[in-house]
C-alpha positions as CSV (number, residue, x, y, z in Angstrom):
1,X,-17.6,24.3,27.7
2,X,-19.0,27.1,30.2
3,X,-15.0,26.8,31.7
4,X,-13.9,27.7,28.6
5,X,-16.3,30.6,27.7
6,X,-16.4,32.2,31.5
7,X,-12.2,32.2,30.8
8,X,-12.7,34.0,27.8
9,X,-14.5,36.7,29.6
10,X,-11.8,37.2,32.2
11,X,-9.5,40.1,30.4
12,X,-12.9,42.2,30.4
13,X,-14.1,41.3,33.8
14,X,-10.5,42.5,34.8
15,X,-10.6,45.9,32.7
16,X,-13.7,46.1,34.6
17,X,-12.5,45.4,37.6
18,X,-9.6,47.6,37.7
19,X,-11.2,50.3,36.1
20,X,-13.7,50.5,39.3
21,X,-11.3,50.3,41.6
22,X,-9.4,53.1,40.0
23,X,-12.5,55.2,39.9
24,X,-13.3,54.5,43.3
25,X,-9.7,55.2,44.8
26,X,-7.5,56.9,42.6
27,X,-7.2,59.7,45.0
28,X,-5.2,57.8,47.6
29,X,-3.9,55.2,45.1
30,X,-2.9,56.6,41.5
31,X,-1.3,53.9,40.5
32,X,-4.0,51.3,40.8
33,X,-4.3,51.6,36.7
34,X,-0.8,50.5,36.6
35,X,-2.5,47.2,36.6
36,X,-4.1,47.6,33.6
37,X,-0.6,46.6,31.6
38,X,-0.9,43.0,32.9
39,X,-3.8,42.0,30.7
40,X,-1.8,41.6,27.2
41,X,0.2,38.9,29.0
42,X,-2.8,37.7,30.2
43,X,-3.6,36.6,26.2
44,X,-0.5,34.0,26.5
45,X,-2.3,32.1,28.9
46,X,-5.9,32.1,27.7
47,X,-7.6,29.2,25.9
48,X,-7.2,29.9,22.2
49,X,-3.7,31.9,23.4
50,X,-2.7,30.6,19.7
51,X,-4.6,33.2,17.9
52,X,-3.2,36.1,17.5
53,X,-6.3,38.2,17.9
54,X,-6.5,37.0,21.5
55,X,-3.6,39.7,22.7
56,X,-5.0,42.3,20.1
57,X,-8.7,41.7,21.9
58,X,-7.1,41.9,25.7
59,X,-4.3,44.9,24.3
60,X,-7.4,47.0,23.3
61,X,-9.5,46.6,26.0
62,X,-7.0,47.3,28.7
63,X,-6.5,50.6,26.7
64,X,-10.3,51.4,26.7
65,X,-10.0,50.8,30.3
66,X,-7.0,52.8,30.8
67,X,-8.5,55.9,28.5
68,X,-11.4,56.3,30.6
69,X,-9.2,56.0,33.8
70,X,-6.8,58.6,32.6
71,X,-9.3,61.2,31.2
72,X,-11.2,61.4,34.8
73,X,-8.1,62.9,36.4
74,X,-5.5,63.1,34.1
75,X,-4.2,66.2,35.6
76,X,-2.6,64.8,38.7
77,X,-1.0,61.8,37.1
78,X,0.0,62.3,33.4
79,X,2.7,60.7,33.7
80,X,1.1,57.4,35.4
81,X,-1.2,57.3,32.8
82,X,1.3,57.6,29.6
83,X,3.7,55.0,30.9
84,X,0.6,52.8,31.6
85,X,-0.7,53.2,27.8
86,X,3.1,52.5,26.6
87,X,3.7,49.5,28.8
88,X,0.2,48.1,27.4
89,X,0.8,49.0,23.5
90,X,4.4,47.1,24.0
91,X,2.9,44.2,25.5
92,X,0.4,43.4,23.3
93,X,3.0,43.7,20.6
94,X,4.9,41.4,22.2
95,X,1.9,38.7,23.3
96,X,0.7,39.2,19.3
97,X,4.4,38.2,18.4
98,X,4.7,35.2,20.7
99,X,1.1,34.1,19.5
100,X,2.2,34.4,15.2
101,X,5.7,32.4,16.2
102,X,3.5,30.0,18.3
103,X,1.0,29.9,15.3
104,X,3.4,29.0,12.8
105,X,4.8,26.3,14.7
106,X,2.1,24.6,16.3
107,X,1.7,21.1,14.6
108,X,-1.1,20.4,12.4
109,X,-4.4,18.8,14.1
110,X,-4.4,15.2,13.6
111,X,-6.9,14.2,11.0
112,X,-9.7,12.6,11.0
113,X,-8.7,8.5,9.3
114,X,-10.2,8.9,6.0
115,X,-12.9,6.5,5.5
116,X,-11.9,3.5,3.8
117,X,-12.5,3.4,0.0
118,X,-15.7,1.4,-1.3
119,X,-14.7,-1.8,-2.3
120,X,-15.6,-1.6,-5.7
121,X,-17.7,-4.7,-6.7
122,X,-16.1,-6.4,-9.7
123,X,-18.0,-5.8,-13.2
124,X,-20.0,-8.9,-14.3
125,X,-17.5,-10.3,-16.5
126,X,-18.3,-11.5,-19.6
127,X,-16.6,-14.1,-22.3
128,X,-15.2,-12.3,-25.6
129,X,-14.5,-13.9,-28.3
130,X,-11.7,-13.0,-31.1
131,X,-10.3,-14.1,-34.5
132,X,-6.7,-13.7,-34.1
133,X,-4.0,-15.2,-36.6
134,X,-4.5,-18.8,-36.9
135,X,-6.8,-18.9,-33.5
136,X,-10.4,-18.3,-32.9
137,X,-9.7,-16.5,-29.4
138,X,-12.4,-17.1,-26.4
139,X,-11.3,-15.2,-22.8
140,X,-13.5,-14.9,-20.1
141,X,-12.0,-13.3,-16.7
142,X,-12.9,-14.2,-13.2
143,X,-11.9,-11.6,-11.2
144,X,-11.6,-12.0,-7.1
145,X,-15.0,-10.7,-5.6
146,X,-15.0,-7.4,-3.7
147,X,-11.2,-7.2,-4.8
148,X,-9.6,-3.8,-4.5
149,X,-6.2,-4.8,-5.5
150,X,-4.7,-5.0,-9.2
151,X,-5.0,-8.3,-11.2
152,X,-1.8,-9.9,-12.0
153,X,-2.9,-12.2,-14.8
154,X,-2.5,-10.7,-18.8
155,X,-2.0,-12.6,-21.4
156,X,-1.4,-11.5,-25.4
157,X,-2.0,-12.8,-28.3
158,X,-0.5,-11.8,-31.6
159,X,0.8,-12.6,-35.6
160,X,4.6,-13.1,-36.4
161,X,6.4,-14.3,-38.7
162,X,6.7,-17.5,-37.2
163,X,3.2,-18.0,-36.6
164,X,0.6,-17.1,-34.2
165,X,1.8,-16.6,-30.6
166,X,0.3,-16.9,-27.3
167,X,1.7,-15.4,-23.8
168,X,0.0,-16.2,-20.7
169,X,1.1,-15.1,-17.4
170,X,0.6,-14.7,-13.6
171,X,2.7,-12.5,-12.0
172,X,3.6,-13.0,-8.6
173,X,2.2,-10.1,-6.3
174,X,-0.2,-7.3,-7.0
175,X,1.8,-4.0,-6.3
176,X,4.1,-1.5,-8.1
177,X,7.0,-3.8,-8.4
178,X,4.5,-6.7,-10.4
179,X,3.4,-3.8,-12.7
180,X,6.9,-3.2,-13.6
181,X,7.9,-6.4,-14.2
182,X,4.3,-6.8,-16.4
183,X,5.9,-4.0,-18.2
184,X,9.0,-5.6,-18.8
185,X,7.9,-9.2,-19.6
186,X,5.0,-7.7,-22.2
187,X,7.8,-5.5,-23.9
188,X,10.3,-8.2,-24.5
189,X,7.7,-10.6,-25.6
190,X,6.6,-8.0,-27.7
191,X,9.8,-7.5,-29.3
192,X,11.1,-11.7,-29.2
193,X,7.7,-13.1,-30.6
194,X,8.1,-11.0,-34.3
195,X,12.1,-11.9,-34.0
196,X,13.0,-15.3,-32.5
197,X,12.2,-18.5,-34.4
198,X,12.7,-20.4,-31.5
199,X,9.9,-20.4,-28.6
200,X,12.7,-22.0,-26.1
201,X,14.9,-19.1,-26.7
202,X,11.9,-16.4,-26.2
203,X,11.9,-18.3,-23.0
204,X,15.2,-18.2,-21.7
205,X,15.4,-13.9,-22.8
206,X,12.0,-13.6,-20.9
207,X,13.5,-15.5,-17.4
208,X,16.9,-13.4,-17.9
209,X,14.5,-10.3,-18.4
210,X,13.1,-11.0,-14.8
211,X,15.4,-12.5,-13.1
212,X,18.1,-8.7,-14.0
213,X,15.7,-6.3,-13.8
214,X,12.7,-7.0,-11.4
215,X,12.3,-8.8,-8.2
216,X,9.5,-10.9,-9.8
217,X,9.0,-14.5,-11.0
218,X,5.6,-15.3,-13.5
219,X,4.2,-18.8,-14.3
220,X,3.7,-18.6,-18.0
221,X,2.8,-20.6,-21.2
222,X,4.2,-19.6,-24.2
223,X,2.8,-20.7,-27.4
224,X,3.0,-21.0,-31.1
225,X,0.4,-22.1,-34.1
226,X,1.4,-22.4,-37.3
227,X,0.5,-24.5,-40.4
228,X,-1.8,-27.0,-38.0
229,X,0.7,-27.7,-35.5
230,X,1.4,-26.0,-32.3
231,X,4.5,-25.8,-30.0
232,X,4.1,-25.1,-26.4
233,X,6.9,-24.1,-23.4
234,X,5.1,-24.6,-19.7
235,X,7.3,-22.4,-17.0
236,X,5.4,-23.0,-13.6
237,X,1.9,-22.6,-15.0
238,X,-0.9,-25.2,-15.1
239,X,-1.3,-27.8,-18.1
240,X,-4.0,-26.7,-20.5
241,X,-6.0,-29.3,-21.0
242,X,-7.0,-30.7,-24.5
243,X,-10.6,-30.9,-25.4
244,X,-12.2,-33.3,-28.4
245,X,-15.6,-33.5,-29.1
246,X,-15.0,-37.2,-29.2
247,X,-12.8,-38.1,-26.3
248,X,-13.8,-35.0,-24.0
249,X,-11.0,-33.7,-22.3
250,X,-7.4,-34.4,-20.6
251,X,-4.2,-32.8,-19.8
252,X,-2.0,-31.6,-22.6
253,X,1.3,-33.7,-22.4
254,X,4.3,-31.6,-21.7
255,X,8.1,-32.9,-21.8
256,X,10.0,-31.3,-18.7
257,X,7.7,-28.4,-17.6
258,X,10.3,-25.4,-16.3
259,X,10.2,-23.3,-13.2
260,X,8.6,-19.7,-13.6
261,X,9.6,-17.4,-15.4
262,X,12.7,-15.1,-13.4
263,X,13.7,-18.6,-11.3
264,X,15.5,-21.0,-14.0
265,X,18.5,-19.9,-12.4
266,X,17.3,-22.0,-9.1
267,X,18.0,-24.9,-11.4
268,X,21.3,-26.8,-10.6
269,X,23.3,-27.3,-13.7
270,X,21.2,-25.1,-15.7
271,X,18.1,-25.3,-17.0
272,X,17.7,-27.1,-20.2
273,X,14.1,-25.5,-21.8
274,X,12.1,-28.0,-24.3
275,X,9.1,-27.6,-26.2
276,X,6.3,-29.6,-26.5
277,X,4.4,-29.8,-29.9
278,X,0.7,-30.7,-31.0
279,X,-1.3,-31.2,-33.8
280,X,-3.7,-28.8,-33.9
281,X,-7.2,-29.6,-35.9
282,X,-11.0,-28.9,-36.0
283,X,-11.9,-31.2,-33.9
284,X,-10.0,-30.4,-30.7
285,X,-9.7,-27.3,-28.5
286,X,-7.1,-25.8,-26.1
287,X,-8.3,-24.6,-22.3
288,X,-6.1,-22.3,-21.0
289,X,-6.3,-21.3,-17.1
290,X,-4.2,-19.6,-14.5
291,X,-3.7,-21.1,-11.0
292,X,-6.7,-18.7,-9.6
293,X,-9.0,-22.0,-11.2
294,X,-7.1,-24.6,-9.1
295,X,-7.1,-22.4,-5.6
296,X,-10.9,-22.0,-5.6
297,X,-12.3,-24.1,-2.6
298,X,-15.8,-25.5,-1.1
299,X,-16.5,-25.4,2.1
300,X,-15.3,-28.6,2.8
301,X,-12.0,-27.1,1.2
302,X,-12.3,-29.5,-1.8
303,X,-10.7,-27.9,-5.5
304,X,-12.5,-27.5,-8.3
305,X,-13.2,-30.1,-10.4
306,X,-11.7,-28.6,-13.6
307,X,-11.0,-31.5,-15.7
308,X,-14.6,-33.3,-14.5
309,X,-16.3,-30.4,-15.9
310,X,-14.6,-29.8,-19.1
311,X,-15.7,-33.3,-20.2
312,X,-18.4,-32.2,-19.6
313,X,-18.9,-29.6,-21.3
314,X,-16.8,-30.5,-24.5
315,X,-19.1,-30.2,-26.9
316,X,-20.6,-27.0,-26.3
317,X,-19.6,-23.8,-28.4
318,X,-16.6,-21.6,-26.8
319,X,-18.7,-19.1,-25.3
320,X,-21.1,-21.1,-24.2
321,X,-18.1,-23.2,-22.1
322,X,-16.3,-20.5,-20.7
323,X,-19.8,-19.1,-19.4
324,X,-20.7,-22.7,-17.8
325,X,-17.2,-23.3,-16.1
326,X,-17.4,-19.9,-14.9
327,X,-20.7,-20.5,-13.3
328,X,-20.0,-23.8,-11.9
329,X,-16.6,-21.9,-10.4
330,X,-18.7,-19.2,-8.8
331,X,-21.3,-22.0,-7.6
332,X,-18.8,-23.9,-6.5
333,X,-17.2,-21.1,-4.0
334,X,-20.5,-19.4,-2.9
335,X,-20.3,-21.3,0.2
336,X,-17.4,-20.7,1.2
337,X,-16.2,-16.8,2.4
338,X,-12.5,-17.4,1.2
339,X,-13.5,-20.0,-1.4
340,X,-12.3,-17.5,-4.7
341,X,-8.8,-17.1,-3.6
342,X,-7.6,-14.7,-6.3
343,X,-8.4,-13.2,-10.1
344,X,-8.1,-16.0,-12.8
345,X,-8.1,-16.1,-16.5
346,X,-9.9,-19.0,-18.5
347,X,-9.1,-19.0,-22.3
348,X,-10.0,-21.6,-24.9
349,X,-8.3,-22.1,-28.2
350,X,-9.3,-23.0,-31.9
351,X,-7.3,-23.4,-35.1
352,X,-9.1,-20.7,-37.6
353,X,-8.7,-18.5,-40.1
354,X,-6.5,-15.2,-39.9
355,X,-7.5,-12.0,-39.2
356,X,-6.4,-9.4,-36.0
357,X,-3.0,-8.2,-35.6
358,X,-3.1,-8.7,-31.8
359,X,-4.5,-9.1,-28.6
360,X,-3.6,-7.7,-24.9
361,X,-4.9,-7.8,-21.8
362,X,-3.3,-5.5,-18.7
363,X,-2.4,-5.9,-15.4
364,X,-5.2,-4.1,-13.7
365,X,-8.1,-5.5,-15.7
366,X,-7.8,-8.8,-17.1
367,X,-9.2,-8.6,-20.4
368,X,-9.9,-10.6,-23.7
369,X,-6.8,-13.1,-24.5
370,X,-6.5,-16.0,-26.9
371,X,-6.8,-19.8,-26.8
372,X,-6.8,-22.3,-29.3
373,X,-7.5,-25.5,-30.5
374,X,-5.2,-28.7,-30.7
375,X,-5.4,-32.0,-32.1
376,X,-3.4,-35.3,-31.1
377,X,-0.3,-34.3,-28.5
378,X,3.0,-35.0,-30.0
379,X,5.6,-34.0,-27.6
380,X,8.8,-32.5,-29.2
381,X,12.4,-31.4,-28.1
């Protein structure tokens, strides 16, 4: 640091220097100011020799220095003395040049990494509950903690003609190509669900949807309720599992579950898509979840118990459920640093009265969706 300054100070010790030498012997040597001309190029080489101002600084004082020179005997060397002020004006024009081009070209300083942003702890999530249609709607959403990336589960939930229809997904991947194939996959269910009778054809338009226009595949359910019967297509995602106040809970039957969404194509010859339809009553109630249930691990790297704890839990009210699985899911983990492996949605279903239009959750924050309830499986083509 004293380097630096003590180099700063040079141009003036030099106008000093050459100024007292010229004092002292301009009588035998008149062209000792001559010297004076060097310090504008001196600028060029000078820390901070990227500012401009440096030549304009050294340019000025070597004409203070010169001034003072010429003025004690400028009678026996006018000449000496006007060459020496023109040779010092025209380099410090040029060092103030070379300094601007030098200036505009220089690279920008590196900055400093920008501190990474907060992880943003995940709101307490809470369960919502919905009339919707046919369906007495219950969604709770466990989202991944400390998560800073987008949640690829949605799911909606709305009246048609045809019914009341469910869509749950989970898209594969949590960047800009997922959100545009959310887009997609929510617009042409949009559009299908109030148009197609048939829930195996909604399904097959929704795979060709993926598969031409977005690099992505989704693991969905489709649903339908309608008149106390309900018709279900399972591509890639987990079986709901049927809960009954009298016989607790189990796995919903399904004929010939399908690849995800986007991959039927992977099917050799073809993909035949069936439904699978179920009585739905009072009695008995859907559970929905997506695969972020089935990756959370222990410790000991044991799964959650899903279907143990449904049982037991059957007979409580649908808020009341979704609150207790949720808990058990986050007790289950706690131990465990990677034991919640990603976001997941848990929805429960009931046959009720009508009432909402629709229902929609996003991509970035899962929010409420619908379940239902069913009765005795009856598995349809």
């Amino acid at each position: 640091m004293r380097q630096v300054t003590w180099l700063r100070l040079l141009p003036v010790l030099l106008v000093v220097l050459v100024g007292a030498l010229d004092l002292t012997y301009h009588q035998q040597r008149q062209g000792i100011i001559v010297a004076l001309t060097a310090i504008p190029a001196l600028s060029l080489i000078m820390p901070g020799a990227q500012s401009p101002r440096q030549s304009l600084i050294s340019g000025a004082l070597a004409l203070a220095g010169t001034a003072v020179g010429g003025a004690v005997d400028w009678h026996s060397r006018p000449v000496v003395v006007m060459v020496t002020l023109a040779n010092i004006v025209l380099l410090t024009a040029i060092s103030h040049y070379l300094q601007r081009r030098w200036q505009a070209h220089e690279p920008a300083s590196p900055a400093l990494p920008a501190p990474p942003p907060a992880r943003q702890k995940a709101e307490a999530p809470t369960t919502q509950a919905h009339r919707l249609g046919e369906l007495q709607v219950a969604l709770r959403s466990l989202p991944q903690p400390d998560r800073t990336t987008m949640a690829a589960d949605l799911c909606d939930i709305r009246e048609t003609p045809y019914g009341t229809r469910v869509l749950v997904a989970d898209l594969m991947g949590k960047d800009d190509a997922t959100i545009a194939a959310g887009v997609e996959l929510l617009d042409r269910w949009r559009h299908l669900s109030a148009s197609e009778p048939s829930l195996a054809e909604i399904a097959r338009h929704l795979d060709n949807a993926l598969a031409d226009r977005t690099d992505r595949f989704a693991k969905t359910l489709l649903l339908t309720f309608k008149g106390g019967r309900g018709e279900l297509v399972c591509c890639g995602h987990p079986l709901p599992l049927l809960l009954s106040d009298h016989e607790g809970a189990r796995p919903l039957d399904v004929l010939a579950p399908l690849p995800p969404l986007g991959l039927f194509d992977l099917v050799p010859q073809g993909c035949p898509v069936y439904t699978t339809s179920f009585a739905v009553g009072s009695t008995q109630r859907l559970l929905i979840h997506t695969d972020g249930v089935e990756g959370v691990r222990d410790v000991a790297g044991a799964p959650f118990p899903l279907l143990e704890r449904a049982r037991s839990y059957a007979g409580h009210g649908a808020t009341a459920l979704l609150d207790a699985l949720a808990a058990d899911l986050e007790q289950h983990a706690h131990a465990s640093v990677d034991g919640i492996r990603d976001e997941a949605l848990l929805l429960l279903l009931q046959a009720e009265k009508r009432e909402f239009q629709h229902l929609t959750t996003t991509l970035h924050t899962p929010r409420p969706g619908t379940p239902a309830r069913s009765d005795d499986d009856r598995v349809g083509a």
